[in-house]
N, C-alpha and C positions, 0 to 999 in steps of 0.2 A: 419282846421287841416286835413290830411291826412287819409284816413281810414288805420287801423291798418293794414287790411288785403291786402291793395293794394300792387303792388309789381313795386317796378322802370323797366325801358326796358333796358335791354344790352346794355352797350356802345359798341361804332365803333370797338374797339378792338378784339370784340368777333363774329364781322362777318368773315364769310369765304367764300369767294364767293357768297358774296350776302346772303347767311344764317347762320342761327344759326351754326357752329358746328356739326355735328354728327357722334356717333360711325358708324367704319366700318361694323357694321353686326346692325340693325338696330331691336327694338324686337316687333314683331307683335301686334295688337291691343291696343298700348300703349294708343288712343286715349280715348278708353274704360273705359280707369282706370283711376276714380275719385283722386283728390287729396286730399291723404289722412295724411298727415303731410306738414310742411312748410320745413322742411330737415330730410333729412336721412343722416348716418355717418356711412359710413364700416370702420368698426374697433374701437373693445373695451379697447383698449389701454389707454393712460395714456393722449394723444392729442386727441382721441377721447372722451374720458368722459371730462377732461376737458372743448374741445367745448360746448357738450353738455348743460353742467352746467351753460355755460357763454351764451348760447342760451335763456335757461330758464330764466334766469335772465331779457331777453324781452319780456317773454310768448313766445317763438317760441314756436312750435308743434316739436321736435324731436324724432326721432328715431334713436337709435343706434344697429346697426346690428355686428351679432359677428361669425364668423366662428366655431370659435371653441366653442363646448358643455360646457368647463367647462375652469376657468382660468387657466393659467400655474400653477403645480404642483411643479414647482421647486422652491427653497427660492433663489432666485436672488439678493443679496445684491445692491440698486441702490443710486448716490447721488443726492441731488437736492443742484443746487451753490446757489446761491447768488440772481439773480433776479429770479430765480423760487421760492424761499422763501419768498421771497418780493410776489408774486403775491397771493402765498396761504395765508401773511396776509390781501392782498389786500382784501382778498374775505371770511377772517373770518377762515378759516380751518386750518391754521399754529399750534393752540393748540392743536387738534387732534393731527395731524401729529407728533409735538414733541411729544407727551407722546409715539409713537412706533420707534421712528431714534436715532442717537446717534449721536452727533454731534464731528465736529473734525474741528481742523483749517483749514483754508481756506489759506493755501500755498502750495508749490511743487508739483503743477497739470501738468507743460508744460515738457512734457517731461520726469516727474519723477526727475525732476533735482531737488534736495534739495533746496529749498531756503525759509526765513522767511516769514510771514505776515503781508504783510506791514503796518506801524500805519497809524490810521485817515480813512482806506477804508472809503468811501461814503455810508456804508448801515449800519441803524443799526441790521443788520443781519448777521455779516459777517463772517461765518463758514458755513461748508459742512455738509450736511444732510444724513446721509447715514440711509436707512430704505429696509426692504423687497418690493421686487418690488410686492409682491401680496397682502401685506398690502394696498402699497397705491394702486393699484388698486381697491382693497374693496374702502376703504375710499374714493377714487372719486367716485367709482358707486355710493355709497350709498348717495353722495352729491347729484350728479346729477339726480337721482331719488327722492330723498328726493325736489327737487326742479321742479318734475314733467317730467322728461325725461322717455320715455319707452328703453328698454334694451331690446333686441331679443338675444339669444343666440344659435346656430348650425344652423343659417342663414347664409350663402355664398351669395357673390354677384356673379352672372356669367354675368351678361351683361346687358346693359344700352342702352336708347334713348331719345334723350330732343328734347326739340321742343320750342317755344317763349313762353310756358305756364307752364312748368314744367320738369321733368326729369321724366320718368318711370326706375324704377330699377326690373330686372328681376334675382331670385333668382335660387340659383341653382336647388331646387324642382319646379321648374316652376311658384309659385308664384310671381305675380308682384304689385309693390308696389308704389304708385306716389308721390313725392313730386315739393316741386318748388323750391329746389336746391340740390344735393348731394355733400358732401365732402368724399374724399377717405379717410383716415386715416388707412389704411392696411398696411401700411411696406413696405419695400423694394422692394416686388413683386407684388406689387400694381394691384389688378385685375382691379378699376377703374383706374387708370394711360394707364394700358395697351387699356384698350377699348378705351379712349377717345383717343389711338393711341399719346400719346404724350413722344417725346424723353426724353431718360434718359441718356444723354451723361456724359462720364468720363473716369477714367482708370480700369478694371479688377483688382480683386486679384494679388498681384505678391510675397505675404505669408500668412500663417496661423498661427494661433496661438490658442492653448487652454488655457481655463481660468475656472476657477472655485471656488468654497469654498469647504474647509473637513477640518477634525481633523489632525493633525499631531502627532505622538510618542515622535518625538525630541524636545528638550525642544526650547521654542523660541531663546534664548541664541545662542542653537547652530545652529538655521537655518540662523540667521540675520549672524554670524560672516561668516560662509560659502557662504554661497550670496554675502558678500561683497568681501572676498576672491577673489571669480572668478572673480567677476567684469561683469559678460556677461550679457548685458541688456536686452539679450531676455529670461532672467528668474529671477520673482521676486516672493518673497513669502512675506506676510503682515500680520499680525496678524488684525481680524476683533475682535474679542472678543469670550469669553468662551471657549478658544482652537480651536478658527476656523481662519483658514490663507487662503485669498486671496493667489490665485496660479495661474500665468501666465508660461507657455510654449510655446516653436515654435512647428508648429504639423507637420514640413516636417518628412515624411516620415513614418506616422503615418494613416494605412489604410483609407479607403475610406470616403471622405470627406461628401456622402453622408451621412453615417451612422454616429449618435450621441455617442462622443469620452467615456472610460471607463475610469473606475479608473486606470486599470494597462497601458492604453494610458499613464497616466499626470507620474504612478510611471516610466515608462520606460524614458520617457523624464526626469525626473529628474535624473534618473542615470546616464545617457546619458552626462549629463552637470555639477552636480554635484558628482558623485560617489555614491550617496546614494539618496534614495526616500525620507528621514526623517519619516518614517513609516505613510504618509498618507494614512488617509481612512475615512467611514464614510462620503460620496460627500453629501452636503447639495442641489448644482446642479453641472452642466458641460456642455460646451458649445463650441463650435470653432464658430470662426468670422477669415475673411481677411481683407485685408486692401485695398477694393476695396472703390471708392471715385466715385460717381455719384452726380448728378443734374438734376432735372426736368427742360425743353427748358422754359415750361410755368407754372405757379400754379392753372391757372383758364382758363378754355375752356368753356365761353357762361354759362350756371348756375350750372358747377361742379366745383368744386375746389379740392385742394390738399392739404393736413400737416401732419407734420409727417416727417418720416422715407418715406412715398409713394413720396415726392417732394425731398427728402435728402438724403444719404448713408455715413457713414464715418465711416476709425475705429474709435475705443472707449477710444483711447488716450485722456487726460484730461474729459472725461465723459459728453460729454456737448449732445448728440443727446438725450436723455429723454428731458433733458432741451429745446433744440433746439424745440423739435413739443412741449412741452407745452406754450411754448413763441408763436410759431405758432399760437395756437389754440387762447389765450387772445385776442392778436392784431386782429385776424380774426373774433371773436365771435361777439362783437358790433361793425361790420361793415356788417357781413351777416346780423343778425338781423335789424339793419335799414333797411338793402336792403326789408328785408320781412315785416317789419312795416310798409315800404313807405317814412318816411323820410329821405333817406339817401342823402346827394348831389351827383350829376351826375355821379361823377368818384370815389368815395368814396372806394368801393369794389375794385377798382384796386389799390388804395393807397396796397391791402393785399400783392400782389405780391412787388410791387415796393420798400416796408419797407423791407420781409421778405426774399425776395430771394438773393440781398446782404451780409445780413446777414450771410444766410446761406453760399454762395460764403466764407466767410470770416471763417467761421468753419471750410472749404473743407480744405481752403490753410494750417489753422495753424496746422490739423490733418496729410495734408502731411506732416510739415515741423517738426513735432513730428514725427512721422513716424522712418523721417532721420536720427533724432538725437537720434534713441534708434537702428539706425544699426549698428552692429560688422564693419566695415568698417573702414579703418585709415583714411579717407575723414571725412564722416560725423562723427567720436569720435572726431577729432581735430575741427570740428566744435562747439560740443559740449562740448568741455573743453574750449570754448575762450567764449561760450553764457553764460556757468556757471557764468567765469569771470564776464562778463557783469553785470548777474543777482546780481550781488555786490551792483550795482547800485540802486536805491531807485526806479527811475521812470522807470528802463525795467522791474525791478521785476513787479511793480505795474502795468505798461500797461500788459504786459501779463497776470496778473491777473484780470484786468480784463476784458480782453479779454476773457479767459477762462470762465469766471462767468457771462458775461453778461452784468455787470453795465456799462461799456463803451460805446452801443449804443448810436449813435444819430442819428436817424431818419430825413432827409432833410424833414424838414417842413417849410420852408425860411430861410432867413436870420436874425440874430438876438442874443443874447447873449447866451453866449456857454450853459446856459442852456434850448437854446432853444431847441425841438427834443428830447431831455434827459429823462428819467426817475427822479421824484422826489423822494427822500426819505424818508422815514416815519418820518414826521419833526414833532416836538410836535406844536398841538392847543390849543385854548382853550378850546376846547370841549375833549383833550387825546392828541391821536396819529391821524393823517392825514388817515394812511391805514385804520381805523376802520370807516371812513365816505365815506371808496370808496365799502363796502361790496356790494350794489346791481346793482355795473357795472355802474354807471351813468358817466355822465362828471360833472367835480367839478368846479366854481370857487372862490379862495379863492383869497378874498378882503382883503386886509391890509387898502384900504383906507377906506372903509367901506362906499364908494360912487355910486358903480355900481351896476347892477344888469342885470340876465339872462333875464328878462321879457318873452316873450313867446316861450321860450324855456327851462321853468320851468319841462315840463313835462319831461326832458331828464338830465339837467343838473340843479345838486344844488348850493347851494348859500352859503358861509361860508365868512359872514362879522369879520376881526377878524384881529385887528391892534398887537395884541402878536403875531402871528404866526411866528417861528422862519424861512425867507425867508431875501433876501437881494434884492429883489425889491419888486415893489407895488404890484404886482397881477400875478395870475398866471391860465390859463387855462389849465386845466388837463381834457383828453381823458380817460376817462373810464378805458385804459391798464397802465395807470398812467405817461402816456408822457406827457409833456410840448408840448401845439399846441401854446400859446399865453402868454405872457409877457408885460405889460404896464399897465397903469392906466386913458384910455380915452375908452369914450362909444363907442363911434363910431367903433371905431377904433375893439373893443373888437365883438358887434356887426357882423361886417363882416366877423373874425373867427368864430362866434358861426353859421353863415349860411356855411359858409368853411364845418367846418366837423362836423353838425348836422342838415345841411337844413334848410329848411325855415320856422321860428316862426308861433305857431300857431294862431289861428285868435282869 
């Protein structure tokens, strides 16, 4: 068996002229400095803790590094769809989480466009989670610390250098830090993205928009009926609960985009559009975003990586970029981790890009193509009145939905029946529910014929003999992020997947 602490060599991918990769500006005496974790993770975010969490679940050595001193301050109302729900009960914390979210159906995400919930979704989860974004921030720290992860907070990354044995990370007080891999998970302006020099191609801003939560004076009644009146898609007001309305405006011409927008910004734009402010006040937060649309070239240069918002940019139409880097973060977490435990197969760690960057690609498009369909424009509204039509339809409603939420990936992991690639869903066993046997990350497989078995690759992957299990073939190998890698009911056959993507059995 592999020593825990050994660590696989870069594949070919990650040469660049004969070596490793490295940042432009290169940080002195990096050789000096011991390695002192197996990963560091800039950025305390919501893909950052998550990794974290899904780190320790290998025994990594993490460390997650955090700019700022203290959490956001503001109550940022956020939702988690459909497979981010799925993954918190993957991993046991979904009960926490419901007792602080308020759940709401899981329809009319694309675009705003009205339409029902389609019956039968594929998850038994299938409603929208909406909770304070600084809730669950707690609630993953406290996971992932709880699970042995260290939390540095008013750490800044300012610059980086790896070499074939590690990355050195140098802080913005001059301390430096070694680990043997860093992921970026900082946002947008990714200070690791920028050092490792790697493009972030797309389109700029080409509008703005203010968004926010506060009280309203007028009664709900009357702000819904006036909204719908105008009809103008670039202002919508929602009722969240307690007297608090989700409040979207256009912010043209609404001072310096620098400077974070005021209460009398969102009251002027509403009079602007409507005639009346509805006597908002009382901002819970406030915030402007554009609708600029980036992509990371790479996600992984030699031993750093990228998730998050630092590899992705999108507006926040249909709500899915939370979702987006915490999905990141799973699928990436027991693939770093084998890389640092030693058993990972050869190309394993590039499988991260090859799943997730698609993905993403396919967020980018549907975020434009919502975009379009919420412009004042007689083009894109007549677009938008024929897709409505559509969405009449049973199966565009439902692709779009789930498209929006997630459940639709399928991951290219060969050929094989359409559940192969797939996420499973929490199908009842005989021991419960299937999610409650994937809580410590492992790879599962569950035997209907109750013929097979993991043999020496017990120590990664468990064994659930179990001919009730409600599936419609004989067996099913499940990845740790709860994808379908294998399908059949012959050893051999099963064998050769489990060296696929867990490496080589131990002796």
């Amino acid at each position: 068996m592999h020593s825990p602490q050994s660590t696989a060599e870069p594949s070919s991918n990650d040469l660049v002229h004969g070596d490793l990769a490295r940042t432009p500006s290169p940080v002195p005496g990096s050789g000096r400095v011991p390695l002192g974790f197996d990963v560091i993770i800039a950025g305390c975010g919501p893909t950052g803790l998550v990794l974290a969490a899904e780190l320790r679940l290998h025994d990594v050595r993490v460390l997650v590094l955090e700019r700022e001193t203290e959490p956001a301050p503001f109550v940022r109302i956020v939702g988690l769809h459909i497979r981010s729900i799925e993954l918190m009960a993957m991993r046991g914390l979904l009960e926490r989480i419901l007792e602080h979210g308020r759940r709401r159906p899981a329809g009319g995400f694309f675009a705003g466009i009205p339409a029902p919930v389609p019956e039968g979704l594929d998850s038994a989860y299938a409603y929208l989670l909406g909770i304070p974004q600084p809730v669950l921030v707690h609630l993953l720290e406290e996971h992932a610390v709880a699970l042995g992860a260290q939390v540095r907070r008013g750490r800044a990354v300012a610059g980086l250098e790896q070499d074939d044995e590690g990355v050195t990370v140098e802080l913005a007080d001059g301390e430096q830090l070694r680990a043997r891999h860093l992921v970026g998970c900082d946002g947008g302006r990714s200070t690791v993205r920028k050092a490792l020099g790697v493009g972030f191609p797309g389109e700029p801003a080409r509008s703005e928009t203010l968004m926010g939560e506060m009280e309203a004076a007028a009664p709900p009644e009357e702000i819904a009926a006036t909204v719908t009146r105008i009809g103008d898609r670039r202002l919508w007001l929602r009722v969240v609960g307690d007297g608090v309305h989700h409040v979207v405006v256009p912010a043209a011409g609404v001072s310096d985009r620098a400077e974070p927008p005021t209460l009398e910004d969102f009251r002027g734009q509403l009079r602007a559009l409507a005639g009346t402010d509805f006597g908002v006040h009382s901002p819970r937060w406030m915030s402007r975003f554009g609708d600029a649309t980036r992509l990371a070239e790479r996600y992984r240069v030699g031993r750093v990586l990228l998730a998050g918002d630092a590899a992705h940019v999108h507006p926040p139409t249909g709500g899915q970029g939370l979702n987006l880097g915490v999905q990141d973060a799973v699928n990436l977490g027991w693939k770093l981790a084998a890389q640092v435990r030693g058993w990972a197969p050869g190309r394993l760690l590039d499988t991260y890009e090859a799943e997730r960057r698609p993905v993403a690609e396919d967020v980018l498009d549907n975020t434009r193509a919502q975009m379009e369909l919420l412009s004042t424009g007689p083009g894109p509204q007549a677009v938008r009145r024929l897709l409505t039509e559509l969405m009449d339809i049973d199966e565009v409603n439902r692709r779009l939905i789930e498209k929006i939420t997630a459940i639709g990936i399928r991951y290219d992991v060969g050929e094989g029946p359409d559940l192969l690639g797939r996420r499973l869903r929490d199908i009842d066993v005989a021991q419960g529910h299937l999610y409650g046997l994937l809580h410590r990350g492992r790879g599962l497989l569950l035997d209907r014929t109750e013929r097979l078995t993991v043999g020496g690759w017990s120590d990664r992957v468990d064994h659930l003999p179990d001919p009730t299990a409600a599936l419609d073939v004989p067996c099913v190998l499940l990845r740790p992020d709860g994808h379908v890698a294998w399908i059949g009911d012959d050893q051999h056959d099963l064998d050769a997947h489990l060296t696929r993507w867990f490496g080589e059995p131990a002796d």
